[in-house]
N, C-alpha and C positions, 0 to 999 in steps of 0.2 A: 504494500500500500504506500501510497505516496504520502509525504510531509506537504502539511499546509503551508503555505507560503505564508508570510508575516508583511502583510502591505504596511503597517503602522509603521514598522522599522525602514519598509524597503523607500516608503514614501516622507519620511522624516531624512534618511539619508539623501533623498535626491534633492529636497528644500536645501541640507548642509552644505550641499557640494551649489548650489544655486546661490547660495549668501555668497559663500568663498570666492566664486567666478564676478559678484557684482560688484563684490570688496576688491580682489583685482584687478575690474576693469576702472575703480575709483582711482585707486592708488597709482595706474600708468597714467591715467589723465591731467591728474595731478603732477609727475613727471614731468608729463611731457610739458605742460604750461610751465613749470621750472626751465626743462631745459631751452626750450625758445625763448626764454628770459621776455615772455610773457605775464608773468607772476608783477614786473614793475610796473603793467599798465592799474589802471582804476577797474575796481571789478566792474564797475557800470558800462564802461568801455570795452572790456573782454565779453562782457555779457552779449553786447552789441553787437561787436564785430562776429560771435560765431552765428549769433540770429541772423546776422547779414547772410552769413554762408549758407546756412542752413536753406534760408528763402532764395540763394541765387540760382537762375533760370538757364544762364549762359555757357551752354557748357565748352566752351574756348577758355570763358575763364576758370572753369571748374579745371578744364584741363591743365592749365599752367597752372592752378595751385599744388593738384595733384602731383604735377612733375615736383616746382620747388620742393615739397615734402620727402617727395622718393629722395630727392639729392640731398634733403636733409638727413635722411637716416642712411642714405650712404655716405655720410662724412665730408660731404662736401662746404657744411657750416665748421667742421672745426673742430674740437673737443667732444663739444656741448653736444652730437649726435651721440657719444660715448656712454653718456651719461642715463640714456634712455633704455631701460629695457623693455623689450617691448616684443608680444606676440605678436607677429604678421601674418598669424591665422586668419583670424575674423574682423582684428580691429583698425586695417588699412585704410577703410574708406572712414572711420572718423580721424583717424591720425590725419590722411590726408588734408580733412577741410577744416581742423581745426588749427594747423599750425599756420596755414596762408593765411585765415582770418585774422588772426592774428597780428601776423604782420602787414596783411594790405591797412587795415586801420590806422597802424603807422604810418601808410606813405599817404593817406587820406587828409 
């Protein structure tokens, strides 16, 4: 005869492992706005500029932010791409448009 399955445990584990992944993707975000030396803008201003991205249409410019990003985390900025760890599994496409936002506000 077969063992009952325990969904309590199986489904309390899958939440555990669910925090851990949301807690991780806080803590690279986090990172990452350190390492773009993003963290010195005004949070109201970083607020802005990723809302900017977020709602941009154009994707020419979606694509050159995309590129700057890829070059950022291949060390093309310097150290500071160093500093970042960071899964390029699932989280490219926000890495991508968060760190141009970023910096385009600056040249704005």
């Amino acid at each position: 005869m077969r063992k009952p399955r325990d969904y309590d445990s199986e489904l309390k584990a899958l939440g555990d492992k669910a925090r851990k992944l949301r807690e991780r993707k806080v803590m690279q975000l986090g990172e990452l706005v350190q390492a773009t030396d993003a963290d010195a803008l005004p949070v109201e201003e970083l607020a802005g500029a990723l809302i900017a991205a977020i709602e941009e249409k154009n994707a020419t410019t979606k694509g050159a932010w995309r590129q700057r990003g890829e070059a950022f985390f291949r060390g093309a900025k310097g150290k500071a791409a160093g500093r970042v760890s960071h899964d390029r599994g699932g989280d490219t496409s926000n890495n991508g448009g968060a760190e141009p936002a970023a910096a385009s506000s600056g040249a704005a």
